[in-house]
C-alpha positions as a LaTeX table, in Angstrom:
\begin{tabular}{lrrr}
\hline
Residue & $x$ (\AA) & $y$ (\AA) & $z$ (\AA) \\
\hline
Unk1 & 14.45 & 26.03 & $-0.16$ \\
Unk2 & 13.40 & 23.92 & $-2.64$ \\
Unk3 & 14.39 & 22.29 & $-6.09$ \\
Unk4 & 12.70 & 19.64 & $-8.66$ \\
Unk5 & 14.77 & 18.62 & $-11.72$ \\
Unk6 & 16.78 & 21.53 & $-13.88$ \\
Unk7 & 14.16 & 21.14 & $-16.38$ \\
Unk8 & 11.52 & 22.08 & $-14.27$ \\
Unk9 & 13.53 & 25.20 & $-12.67$ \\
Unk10 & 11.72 & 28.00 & $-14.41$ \\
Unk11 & 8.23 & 26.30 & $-14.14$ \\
Unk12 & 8.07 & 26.03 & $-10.50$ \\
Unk13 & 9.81 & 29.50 & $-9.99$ \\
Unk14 & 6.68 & 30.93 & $-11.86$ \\
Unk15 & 4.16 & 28.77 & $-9.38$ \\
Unk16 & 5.34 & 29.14 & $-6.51$ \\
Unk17 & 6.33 & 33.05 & $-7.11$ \\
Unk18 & 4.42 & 34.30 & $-4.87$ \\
Unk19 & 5.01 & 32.51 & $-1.79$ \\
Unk20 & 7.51 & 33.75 & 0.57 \\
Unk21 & 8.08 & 30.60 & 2.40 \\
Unk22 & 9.74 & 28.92 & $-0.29$ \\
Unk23 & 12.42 & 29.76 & $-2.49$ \\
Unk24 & 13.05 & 27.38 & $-5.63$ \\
Unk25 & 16.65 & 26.76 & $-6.54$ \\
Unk26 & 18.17 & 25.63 & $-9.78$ \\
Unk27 & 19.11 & 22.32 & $-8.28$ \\
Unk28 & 19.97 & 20.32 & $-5.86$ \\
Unk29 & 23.55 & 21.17 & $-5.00$ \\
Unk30 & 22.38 & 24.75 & $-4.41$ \\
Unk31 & 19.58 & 23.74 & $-1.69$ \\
Unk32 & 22.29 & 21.29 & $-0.27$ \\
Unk33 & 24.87 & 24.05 & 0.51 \\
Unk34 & 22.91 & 26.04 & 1.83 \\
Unk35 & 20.46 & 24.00 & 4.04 \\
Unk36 & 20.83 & 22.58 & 7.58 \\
Unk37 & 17.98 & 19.97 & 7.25 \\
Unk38 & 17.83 & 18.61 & 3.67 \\
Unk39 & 15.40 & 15.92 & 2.92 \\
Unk40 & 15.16 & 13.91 & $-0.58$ \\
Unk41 & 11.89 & 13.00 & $-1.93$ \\
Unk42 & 12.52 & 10.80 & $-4.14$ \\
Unk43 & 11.73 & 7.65 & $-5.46$ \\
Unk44 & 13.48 & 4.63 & $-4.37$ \\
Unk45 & 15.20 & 3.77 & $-7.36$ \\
Unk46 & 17.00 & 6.26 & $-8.47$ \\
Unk47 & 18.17 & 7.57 & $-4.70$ \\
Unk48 & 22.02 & 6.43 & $-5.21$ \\
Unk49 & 21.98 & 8.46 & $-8.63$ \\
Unk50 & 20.92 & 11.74 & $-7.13$ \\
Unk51 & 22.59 & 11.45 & $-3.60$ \\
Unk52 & 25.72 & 10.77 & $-5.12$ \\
Unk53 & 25.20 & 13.79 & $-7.78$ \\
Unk54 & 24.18 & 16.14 & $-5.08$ \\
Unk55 & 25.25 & 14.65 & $-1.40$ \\
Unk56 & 28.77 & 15.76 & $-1.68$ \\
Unk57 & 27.77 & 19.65 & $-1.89$ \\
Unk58 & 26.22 & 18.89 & 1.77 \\
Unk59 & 26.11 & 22.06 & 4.50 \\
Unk60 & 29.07 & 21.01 & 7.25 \\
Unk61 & 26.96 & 19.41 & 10.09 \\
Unk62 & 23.41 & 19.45 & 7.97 \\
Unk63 & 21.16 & 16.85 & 9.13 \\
Unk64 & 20.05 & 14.63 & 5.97 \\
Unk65 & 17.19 & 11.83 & 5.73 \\
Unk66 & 14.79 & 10.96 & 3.00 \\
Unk67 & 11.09 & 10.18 & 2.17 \\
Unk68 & 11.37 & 7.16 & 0.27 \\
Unk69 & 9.39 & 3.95 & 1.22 \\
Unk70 & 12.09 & 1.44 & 1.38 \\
Unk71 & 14.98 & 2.65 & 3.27 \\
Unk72 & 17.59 & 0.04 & 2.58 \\
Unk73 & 18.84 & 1.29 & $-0.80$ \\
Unk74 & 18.16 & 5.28 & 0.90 \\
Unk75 & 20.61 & 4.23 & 3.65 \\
Unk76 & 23.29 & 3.06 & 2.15 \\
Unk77 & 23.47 & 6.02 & $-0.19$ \\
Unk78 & 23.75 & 7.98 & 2.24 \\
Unk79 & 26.75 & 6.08 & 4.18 \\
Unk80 & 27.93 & 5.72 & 0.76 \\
Unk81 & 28.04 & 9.44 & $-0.57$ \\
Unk82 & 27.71 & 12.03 & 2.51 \\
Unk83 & 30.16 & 13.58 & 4.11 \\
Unk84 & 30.98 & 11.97 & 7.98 \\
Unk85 & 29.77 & 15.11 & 9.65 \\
Unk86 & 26.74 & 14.91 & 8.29 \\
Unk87 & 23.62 & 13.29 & 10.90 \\
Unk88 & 21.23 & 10.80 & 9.20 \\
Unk89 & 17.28 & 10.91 & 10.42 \\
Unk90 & 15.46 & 9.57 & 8.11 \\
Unk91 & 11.32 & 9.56 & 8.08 \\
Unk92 & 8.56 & 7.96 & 6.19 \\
Unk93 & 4.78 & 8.90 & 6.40 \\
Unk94 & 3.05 & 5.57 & 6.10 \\
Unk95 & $-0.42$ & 7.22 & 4.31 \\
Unk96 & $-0.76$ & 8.43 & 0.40 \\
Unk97 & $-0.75$ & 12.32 & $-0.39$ \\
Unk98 & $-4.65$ & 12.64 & $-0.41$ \\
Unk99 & $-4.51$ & 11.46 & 3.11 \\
Unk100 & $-4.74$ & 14.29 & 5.88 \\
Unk101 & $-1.42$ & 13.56 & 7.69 \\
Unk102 & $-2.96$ & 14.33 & 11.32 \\
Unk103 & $-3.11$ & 11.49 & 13.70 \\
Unk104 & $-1.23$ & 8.73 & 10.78 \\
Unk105 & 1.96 & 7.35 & 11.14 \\
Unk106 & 4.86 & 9.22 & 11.04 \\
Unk107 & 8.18 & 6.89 & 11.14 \\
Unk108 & 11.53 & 8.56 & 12.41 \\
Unk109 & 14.52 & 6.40 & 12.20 \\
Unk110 & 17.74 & 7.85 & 14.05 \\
Unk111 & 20.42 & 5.94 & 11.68 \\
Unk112 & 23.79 & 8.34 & 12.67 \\
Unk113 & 22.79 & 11.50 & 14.14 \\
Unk114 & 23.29 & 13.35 & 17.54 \\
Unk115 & 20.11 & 13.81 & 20.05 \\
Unk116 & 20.38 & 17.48 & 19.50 \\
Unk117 & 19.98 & 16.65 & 15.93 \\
Unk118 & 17.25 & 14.01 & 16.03 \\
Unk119 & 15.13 & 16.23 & 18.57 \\
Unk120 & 15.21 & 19.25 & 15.96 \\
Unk121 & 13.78 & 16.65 & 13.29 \\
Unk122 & 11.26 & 15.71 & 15.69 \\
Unk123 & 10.45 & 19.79 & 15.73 \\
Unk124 & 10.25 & 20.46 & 12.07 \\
Unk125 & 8.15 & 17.56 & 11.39 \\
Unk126 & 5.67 & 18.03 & 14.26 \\
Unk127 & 3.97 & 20.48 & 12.39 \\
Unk128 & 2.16 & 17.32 & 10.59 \\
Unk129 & 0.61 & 16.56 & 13.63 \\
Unk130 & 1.15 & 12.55 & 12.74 \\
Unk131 & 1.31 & 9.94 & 15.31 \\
Unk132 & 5.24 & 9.53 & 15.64 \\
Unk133 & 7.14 & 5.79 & 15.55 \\
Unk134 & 10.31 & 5.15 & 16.16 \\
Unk135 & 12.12 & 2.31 & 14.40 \\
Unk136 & 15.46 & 1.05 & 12.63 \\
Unk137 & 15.67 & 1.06 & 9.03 \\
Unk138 & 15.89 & $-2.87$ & 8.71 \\
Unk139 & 12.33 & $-2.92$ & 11.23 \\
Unk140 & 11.24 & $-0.01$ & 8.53 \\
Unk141 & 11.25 & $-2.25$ & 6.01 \\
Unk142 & 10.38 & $-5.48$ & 7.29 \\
Unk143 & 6.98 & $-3.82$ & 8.59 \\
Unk144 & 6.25 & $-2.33$ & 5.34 \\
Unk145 & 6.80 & $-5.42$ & 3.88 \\
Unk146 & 4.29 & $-7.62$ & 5.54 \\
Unk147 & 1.73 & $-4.30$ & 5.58 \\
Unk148 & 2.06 & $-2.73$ & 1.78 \\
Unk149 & 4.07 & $-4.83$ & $-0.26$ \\
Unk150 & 1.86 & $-7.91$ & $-0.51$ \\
Unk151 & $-1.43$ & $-5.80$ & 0.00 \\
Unk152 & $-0.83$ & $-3.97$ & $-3.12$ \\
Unk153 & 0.32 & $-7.22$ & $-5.02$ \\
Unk154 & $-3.40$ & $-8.11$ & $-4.17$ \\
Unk155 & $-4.56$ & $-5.08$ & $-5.64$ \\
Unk156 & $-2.36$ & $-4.68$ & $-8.59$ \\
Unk157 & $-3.84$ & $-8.78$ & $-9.54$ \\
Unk158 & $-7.02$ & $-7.16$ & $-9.13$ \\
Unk159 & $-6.72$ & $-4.48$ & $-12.08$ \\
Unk160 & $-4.73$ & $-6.65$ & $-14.25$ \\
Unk161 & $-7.73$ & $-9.30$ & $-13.78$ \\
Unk162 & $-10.40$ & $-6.71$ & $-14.41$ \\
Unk163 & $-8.24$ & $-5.22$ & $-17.63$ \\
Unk164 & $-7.93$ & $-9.22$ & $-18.63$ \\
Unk165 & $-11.49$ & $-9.72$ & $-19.11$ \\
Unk166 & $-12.67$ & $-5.80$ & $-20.25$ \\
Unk167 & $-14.55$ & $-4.97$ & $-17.08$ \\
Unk168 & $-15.05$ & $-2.04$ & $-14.76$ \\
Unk169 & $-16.45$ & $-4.23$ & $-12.09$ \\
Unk170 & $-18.95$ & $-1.28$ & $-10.74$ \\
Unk171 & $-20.91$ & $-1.03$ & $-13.70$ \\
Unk172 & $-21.93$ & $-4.91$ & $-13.15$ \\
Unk173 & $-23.75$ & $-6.59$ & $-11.17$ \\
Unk174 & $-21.63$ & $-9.41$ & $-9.67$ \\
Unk175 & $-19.32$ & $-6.51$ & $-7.35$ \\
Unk176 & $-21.83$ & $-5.34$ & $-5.40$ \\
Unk177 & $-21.91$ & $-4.27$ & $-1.24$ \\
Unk178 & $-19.06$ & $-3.25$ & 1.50 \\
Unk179 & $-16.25$ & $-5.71$ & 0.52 \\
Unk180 & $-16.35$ & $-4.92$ & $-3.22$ \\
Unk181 & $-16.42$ & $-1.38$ & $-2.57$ \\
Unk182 & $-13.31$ & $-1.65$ & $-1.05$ \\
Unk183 & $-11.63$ & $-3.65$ & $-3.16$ \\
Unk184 & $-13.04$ & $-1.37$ & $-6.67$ \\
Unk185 & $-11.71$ & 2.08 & $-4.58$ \\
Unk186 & $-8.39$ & 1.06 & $-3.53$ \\
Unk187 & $-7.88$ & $-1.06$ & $-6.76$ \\
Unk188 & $-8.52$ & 2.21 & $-8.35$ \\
Unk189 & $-6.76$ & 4.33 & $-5.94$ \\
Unk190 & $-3.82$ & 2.35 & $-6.45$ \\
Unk191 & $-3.50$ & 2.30 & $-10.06$ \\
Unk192 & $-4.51$ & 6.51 & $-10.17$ \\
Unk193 & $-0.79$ & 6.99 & $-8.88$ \\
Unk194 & 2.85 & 7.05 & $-10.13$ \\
Unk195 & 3.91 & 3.56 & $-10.90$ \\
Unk196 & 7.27 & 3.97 & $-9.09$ \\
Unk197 & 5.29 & 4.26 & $-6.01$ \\
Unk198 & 4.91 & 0.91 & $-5.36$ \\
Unk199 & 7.62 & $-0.42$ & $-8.00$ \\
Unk200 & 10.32 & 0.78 & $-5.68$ \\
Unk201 & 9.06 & $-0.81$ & $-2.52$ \\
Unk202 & 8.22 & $-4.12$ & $-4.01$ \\
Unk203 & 11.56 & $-4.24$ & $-6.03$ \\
Unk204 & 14.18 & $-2.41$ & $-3.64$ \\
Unk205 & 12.93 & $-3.99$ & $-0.37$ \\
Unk206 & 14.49 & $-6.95$ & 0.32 \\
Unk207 & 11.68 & $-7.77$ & 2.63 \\
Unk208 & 9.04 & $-7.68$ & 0.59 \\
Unk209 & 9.94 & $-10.42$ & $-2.37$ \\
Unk210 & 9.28 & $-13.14$ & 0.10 \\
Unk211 & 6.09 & $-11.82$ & 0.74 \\
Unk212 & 4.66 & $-11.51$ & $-2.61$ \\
Unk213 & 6.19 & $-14.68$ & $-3.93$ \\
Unk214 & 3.80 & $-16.27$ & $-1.18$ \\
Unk215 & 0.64 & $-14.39$ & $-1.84$ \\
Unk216 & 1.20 & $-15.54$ & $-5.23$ \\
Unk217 & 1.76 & $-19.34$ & $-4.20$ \\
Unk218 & $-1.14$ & $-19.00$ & $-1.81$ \\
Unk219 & $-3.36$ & $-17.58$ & $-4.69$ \\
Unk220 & $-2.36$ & $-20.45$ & $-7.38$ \\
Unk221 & $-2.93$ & $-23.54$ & $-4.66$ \\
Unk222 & $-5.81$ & $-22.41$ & $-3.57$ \\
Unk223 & $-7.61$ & $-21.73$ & $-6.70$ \\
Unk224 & $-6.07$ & $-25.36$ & $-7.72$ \\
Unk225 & $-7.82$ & $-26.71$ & $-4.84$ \\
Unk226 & $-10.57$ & $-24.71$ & $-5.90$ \\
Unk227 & $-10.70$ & $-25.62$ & $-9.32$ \\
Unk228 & $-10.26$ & $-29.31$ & $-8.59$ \\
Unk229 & $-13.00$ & $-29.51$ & $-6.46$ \\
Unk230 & $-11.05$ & $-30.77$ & $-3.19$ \\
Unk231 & $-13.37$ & $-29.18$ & $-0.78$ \\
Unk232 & $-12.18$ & $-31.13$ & 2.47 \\
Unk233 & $-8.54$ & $-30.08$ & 1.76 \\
Unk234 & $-9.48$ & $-26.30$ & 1.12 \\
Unk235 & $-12.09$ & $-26.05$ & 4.42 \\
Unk236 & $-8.82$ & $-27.63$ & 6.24 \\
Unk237 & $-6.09$ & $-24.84$ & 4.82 \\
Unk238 & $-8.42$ & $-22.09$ & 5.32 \\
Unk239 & $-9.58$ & $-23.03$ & 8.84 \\
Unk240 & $-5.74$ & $-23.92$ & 9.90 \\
Unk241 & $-4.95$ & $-20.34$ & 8.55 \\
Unk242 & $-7.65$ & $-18.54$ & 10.12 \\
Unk243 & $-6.48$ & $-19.90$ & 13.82 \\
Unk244 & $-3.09$ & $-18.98$ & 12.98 \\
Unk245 & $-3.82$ & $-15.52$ & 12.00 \\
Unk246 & $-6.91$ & $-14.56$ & 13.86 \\
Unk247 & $-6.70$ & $-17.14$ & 17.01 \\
Unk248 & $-8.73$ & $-19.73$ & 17.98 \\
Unk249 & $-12.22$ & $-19.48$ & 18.62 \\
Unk250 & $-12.22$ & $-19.36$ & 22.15 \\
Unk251 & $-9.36$ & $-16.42$ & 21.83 \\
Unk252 & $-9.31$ & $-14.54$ & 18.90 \\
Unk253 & $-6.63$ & $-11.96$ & 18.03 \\
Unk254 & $-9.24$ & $-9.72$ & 16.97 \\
Unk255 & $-10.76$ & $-6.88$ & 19.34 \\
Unk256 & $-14.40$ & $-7.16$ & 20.24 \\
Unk257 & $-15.46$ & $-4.83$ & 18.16 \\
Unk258 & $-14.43$ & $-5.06$ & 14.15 \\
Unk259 & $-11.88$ & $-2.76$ & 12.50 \\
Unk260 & $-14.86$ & $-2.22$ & 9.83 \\
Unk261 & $-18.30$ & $-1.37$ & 9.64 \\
Unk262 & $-20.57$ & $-1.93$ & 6.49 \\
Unk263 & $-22.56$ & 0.20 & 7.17 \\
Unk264 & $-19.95$ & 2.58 & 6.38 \\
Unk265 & $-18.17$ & 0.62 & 3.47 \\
Unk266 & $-21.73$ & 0.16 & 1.97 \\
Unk267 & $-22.19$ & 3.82 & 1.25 \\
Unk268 & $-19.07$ & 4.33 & $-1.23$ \\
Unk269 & $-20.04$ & 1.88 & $-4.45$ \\
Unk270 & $-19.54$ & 3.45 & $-7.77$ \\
Unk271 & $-22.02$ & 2.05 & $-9.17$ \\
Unk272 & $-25.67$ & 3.90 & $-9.84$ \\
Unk273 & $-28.58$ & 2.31 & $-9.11$ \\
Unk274 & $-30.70$ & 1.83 & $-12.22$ \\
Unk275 & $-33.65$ & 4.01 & $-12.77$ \\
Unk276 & $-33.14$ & 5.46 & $-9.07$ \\
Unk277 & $-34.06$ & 2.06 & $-7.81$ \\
Unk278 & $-32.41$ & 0.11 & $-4.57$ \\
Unk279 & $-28.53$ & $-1.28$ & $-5.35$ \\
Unk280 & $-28.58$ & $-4.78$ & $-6.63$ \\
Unk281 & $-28.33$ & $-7.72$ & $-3.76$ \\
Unk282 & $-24.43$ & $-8.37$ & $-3.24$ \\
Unk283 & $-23.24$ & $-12.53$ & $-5.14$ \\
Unk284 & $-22.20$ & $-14.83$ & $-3.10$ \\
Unk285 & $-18.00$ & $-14.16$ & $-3.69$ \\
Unk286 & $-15.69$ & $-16.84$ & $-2.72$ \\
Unk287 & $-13.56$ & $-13.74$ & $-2.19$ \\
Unk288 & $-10.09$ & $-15.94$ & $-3.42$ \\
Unk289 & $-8.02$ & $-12.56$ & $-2.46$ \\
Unk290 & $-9.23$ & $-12.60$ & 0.66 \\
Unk291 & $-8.66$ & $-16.10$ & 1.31 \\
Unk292 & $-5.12$ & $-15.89$ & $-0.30$ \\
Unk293 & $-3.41$ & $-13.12$ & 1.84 \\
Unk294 & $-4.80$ & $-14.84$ & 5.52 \\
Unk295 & $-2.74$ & $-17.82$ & 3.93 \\
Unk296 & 0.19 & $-15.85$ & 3.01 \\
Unk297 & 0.08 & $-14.47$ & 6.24 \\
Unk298 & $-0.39$ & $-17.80$ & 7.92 \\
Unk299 & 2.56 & $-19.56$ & 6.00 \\
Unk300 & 4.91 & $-16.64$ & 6.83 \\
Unk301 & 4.13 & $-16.08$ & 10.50 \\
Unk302 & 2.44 & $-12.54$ & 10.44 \\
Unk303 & 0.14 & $-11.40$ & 12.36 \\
Unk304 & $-1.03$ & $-8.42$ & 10.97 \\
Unk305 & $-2.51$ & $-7.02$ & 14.57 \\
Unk306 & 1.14 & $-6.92$ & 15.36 \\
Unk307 & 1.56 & $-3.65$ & 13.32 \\
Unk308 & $-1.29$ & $-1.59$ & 13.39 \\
Unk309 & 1.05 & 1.17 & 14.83 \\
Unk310 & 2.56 & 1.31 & 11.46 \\
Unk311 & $-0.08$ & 0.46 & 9.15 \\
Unk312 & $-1.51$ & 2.81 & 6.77 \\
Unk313 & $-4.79$ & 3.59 & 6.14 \\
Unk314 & $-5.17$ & 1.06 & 3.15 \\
Unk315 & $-3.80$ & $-1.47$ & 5.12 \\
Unk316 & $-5.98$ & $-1.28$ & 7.77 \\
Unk317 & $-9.12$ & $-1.01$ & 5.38 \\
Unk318 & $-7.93$ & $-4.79$ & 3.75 \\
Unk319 & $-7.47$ & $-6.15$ & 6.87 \\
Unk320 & $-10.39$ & $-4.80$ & 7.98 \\
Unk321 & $-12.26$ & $-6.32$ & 4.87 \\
Unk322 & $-10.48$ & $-9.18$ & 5.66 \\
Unk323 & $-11.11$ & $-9.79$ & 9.14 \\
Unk324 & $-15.06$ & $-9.20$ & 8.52 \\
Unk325 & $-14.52$ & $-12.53$ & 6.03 \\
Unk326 & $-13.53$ & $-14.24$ & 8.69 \\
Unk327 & $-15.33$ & $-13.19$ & 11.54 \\
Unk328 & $-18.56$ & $-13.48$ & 10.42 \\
Unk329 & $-20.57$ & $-15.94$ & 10.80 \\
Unk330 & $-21.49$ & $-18.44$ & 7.82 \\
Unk331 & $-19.49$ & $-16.17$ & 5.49 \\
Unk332 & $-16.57$ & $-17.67$ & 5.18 \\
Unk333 & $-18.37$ & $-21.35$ & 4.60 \\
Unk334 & $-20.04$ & $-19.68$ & 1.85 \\
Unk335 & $-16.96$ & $-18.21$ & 0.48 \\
Unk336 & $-15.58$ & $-21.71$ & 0.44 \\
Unk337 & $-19.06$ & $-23.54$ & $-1.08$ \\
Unk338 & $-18.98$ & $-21.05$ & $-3.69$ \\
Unk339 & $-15.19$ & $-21.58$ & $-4.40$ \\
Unk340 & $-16.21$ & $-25.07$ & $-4.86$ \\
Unk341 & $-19.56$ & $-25.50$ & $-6.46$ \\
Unk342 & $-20.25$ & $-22.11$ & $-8.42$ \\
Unk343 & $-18.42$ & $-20.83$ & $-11.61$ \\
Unk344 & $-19.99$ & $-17.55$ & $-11.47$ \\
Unk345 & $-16.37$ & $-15.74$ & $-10.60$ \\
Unk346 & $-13.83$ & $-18.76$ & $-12.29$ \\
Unk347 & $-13.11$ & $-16.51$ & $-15.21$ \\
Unk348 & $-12.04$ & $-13.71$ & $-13.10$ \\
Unk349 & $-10.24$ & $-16.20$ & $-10.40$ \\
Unk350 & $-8.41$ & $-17.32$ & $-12.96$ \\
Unk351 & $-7.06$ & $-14.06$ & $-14.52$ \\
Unk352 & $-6.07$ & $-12.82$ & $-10.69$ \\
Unk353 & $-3.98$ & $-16.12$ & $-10.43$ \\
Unk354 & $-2.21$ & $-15.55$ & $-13.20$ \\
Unk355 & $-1.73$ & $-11.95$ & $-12.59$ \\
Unk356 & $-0.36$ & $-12.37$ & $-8.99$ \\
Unk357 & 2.00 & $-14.50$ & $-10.73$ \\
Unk358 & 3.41 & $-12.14$ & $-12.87$ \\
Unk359 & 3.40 & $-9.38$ & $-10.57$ \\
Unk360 & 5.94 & $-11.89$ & $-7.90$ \\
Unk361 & 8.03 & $-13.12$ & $-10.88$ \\
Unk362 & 8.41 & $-9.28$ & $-12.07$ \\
Unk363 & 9.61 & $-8.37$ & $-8.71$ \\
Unk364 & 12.05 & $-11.56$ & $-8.23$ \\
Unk365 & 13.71 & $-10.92$ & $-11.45$ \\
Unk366 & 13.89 & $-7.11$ & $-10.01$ \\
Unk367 & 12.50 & $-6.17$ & $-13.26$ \\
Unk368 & 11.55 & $-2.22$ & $-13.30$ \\
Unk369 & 10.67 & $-1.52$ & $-17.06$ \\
Unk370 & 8.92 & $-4.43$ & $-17.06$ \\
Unk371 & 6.72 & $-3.41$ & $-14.10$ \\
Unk372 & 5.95 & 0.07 & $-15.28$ \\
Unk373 & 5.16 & $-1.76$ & $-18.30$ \\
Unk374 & 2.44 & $-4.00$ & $-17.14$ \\
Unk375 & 1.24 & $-1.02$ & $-14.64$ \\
Unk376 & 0.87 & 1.47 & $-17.87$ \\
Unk377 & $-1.21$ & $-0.51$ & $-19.92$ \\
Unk378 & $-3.56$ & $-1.49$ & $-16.87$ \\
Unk379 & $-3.70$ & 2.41 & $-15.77$ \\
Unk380 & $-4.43$ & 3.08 & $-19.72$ \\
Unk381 & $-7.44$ & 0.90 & $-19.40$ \\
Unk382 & $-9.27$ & 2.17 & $-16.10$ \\
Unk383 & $-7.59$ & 5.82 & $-16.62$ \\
Unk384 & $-11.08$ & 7.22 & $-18.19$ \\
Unk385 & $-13.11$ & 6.44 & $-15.19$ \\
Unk386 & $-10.35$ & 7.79 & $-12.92$ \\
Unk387 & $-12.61$ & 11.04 & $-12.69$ \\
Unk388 & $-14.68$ & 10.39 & $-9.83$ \\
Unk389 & $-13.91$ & 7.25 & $-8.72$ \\
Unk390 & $-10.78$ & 8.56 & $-6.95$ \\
Unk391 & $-12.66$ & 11.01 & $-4.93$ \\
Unk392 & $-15.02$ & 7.99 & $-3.79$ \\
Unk393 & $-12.13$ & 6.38 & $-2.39$ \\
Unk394 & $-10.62$ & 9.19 & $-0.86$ \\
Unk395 & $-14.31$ & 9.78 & 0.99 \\
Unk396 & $-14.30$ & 5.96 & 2.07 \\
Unk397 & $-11.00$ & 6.32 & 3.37 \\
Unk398 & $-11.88$ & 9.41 & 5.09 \\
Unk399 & $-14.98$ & 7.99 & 6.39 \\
Unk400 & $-13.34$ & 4.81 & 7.78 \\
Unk401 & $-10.58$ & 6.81 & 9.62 \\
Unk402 & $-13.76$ & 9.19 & 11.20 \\
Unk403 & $-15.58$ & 6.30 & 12.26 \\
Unk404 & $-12.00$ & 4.99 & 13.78 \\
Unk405 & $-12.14$ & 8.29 & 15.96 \\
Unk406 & $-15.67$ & 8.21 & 17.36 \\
Unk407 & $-14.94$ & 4.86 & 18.21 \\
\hline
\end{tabular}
């Protein structure tokens, strides 16, 4: 049993007629009644509104949990509005809907429920075939936090910067190989969805405004130093950050062989060579987004490693990008020479400064309308190339995660 909104009633009655396996109700205090597992996909925001509309009409005994991303408001909506013989499991999978669940992570959080209960949650949802973690709603959030929240801050500064100055990066010629691809496909990816999606997580998790206020602070110094031309300062920030993060040469944090390959990353540009020639030669990039999360990380004591059992296949593609920065060698002097001595990427530097301000200051002033806002018009701008460019990044990301499994 299923149910949308009253206004969409007779709609999904007519597509999903006929299916057996599911039978669309009117709303939600009809599939509550009746239902002994009731789960409320739904986005973050409004989850008090419709569990206190509809959480009262609750089976006696039902087991109730929730899909949203950032279980602290989820959770105490529930306490809040269900009835005490109801258990709470609630569940998040950490991938997007594109994203064949099989093998991702699959978080189960036991908040007030019986073991009889929790095991026949663990039953329904086995059927996804994900890889199953077990946390508290406060560790929940926290890990999302340092994974998603501040890695699509980077990549919301990275469409606003692209809108700024009228460019679709791929049709240039300054975004060219593996680290640009990934950064133009998930940028895209990110901005092709519903901008509650990552509203809601940024906003509602309490977590995740510390993080984001950093990346930005990270981002604005070290474009400053940047900008100023205070090489020996920036070398000494970057380098303290990368041993924090990544370990010290002699013992790095990082496996022996790298979360990425290019090889793989260099097959999924959007760009078409011209006149069926070879791609253009990749610009030297000082690759200031980059550089700006290892320092957020760094000044806020993550280690990203730490939580690759919850990360999500985005994540693990930008730290991948990431840790290929840093781990090879000569790149990341040249990322800090060019920083320094070439102007090439200012304009755009400058633009994804200010934008990763205004996406942290939008979140600390908990500011939804003005978020959906600045996410619209950005999503406006880049929606006419959405055709095609979404189905690159969904092949990358497939790609990556194959490669993950032969390896």
């Amino acid at each position: 049993m299923a149910c949308d909104r009253e206004e969409k009633y007779d709609e999904l009655v007519q597509e999903f007629e006929g299916n057996k396996n599911i039978q669309i109700l009117r709303n939600g205090h009809f599939v509550s009644r009746a239902s002994d597992y009731i789960i409320y996909s739904v986005e973050a925001a409004v989850i008090d509104r419709v569990v206190a509309q509809y959480g009262p009409s609750t089976k006696l005994g039902a087991i109730v949990g929730g899909q949203t991303s950032c279980k602290d408001p989820e959770i105490k909506a529930f306490e809040k509005y269900l009835p005490a013989d109801v258990d709470i499991v609630s569940c998040h999978s950490l991938h997007g809907s594109n994203v064949d669940p099989k093998g991702q992570p699959l978080v189960l959080i036991k908040h007030r429920a019986s073991d009889e209960s929790f095991s026949k949650v663990e039953h329904v949802l086995s059927c996804l075939n994900s890889k199953v973690v077990y946390l508290s709603a406060d560790e929940h959030d926290r890990i999302t936090a340092d994974t998603q929240a501040v890695t699509h801050a980077a990549f919301l500064s990275m469409g606003k910067a692209w809108h700024a100055t009228k460019q679709f990066p791929w049709e240039g010629t300054r975004y060219v190989g593996g680290i640009e691809n990934v950064k133009i496909n998930l940028m895209l990816r990110i901005y092709a969805q519903k901008w509650h999606v990552y509203a809601g997580l940024a906003i509602l998790n309490p977590e995740a405004h510390k993080q984001i206020a950093q990346f930005a602070k990270s981002t604005t110094e070290l474009f400053y130093l940047m900008l100023e031309g205070r090489s020996d300062e920036l070398r000494a920030r970057v380098y303290a950050a990368k041993e924090k993060v990544f370990g010290a040469e002699g013992s790095p944090k990082w496996e022996s062989k790298p979360l990425l390959r290019d090889d793989v990353l260099d097959q999924f540009s959007l760009r078409q060579p011209e006149n069926g020639g070879p791609s253009a030669p990749s610009l030297p990039n000082n690759h200031l987004s980059l550089l700006a999360m290892v320092d957020c990380w760094s000044a806020l004591g993550i280690v990203p490693y730490d939580h690759m059992i919850c990360s999500t296949p985005l994540f693990r593609l930008w730290l991948g990008v990431t840790e290929h920065l840093f781990r090879t060698p000569g790149l990341l002097d040249e990322c800090l020479k060019v920083g320094i001595e070439d102007r090439t990427f200012r304009r755009d530097d400058l633009q994804f400064t200010i934008a990763a301000a205004g996406w942290a200051e939008c979140v600390g002033l908990r500011q939804f309308e003005t978020w959906r806002e600045r996410f619209a018009v950005t999503q406006a701008f880049f929606e006419p190339r959405f055709k095609g460019a979404v189905e690159v990044g969904n092949a990358m990301i497939k790609a990556v995660l194959a490669s993950d499994e032969k390896d």
